[in-house]
C-alpha positions in Angstrom: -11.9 -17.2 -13.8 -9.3 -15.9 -16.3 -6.8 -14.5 -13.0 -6.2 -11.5 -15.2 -4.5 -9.6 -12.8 -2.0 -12.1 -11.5 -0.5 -13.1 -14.8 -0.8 -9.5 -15.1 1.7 -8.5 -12.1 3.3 -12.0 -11.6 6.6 -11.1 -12.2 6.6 -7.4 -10.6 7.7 -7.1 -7.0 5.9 -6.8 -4.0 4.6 -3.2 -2.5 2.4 -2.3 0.4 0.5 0.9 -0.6 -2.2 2.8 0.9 -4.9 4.9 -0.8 -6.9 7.6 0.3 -10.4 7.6 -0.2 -10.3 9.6 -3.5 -7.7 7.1 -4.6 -4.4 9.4 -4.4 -1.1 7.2 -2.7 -0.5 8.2 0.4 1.6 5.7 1.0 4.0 3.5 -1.2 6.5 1.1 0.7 9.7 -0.2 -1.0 9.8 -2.9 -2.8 9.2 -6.2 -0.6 9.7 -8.7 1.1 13.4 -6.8 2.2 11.5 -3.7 1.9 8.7 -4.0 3.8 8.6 -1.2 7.0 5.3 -1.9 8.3 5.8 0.0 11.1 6.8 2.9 9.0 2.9 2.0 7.1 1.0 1.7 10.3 2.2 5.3 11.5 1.3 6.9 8.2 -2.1 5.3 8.1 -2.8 6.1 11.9 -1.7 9.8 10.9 -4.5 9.3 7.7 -7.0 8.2 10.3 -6.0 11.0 13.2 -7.1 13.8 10.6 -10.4 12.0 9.4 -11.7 12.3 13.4 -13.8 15.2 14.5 
């Protein structure tokens, strides 16, 4: 394995994002581990998945 992507983004900080199904952000946290809100995350995926139910 070559790891391409971690010597790629080694040295960037941390970020919690989510993506919608057609790959748009709807979510992108601060940068971590200070700016983690997870709880701030969980509510805007739980809003995400409230809209997808019919």
């Amino acid at each position: 394995m070559k790891n391409s992507a971690a010597k790629a983004f080694a040295a960037h900080p941390d970020r919690l994002f989510i993506l919608t199904a057609d790959g748009k952000i709807a979510y992108r946290g601060a940068r971590g581990p200070r700016g983690f809100k997870v709880d701030e995350m969980a509510e805007r995926l739980e809003k995400l998945l409230d809209g997808k139910k019919s």
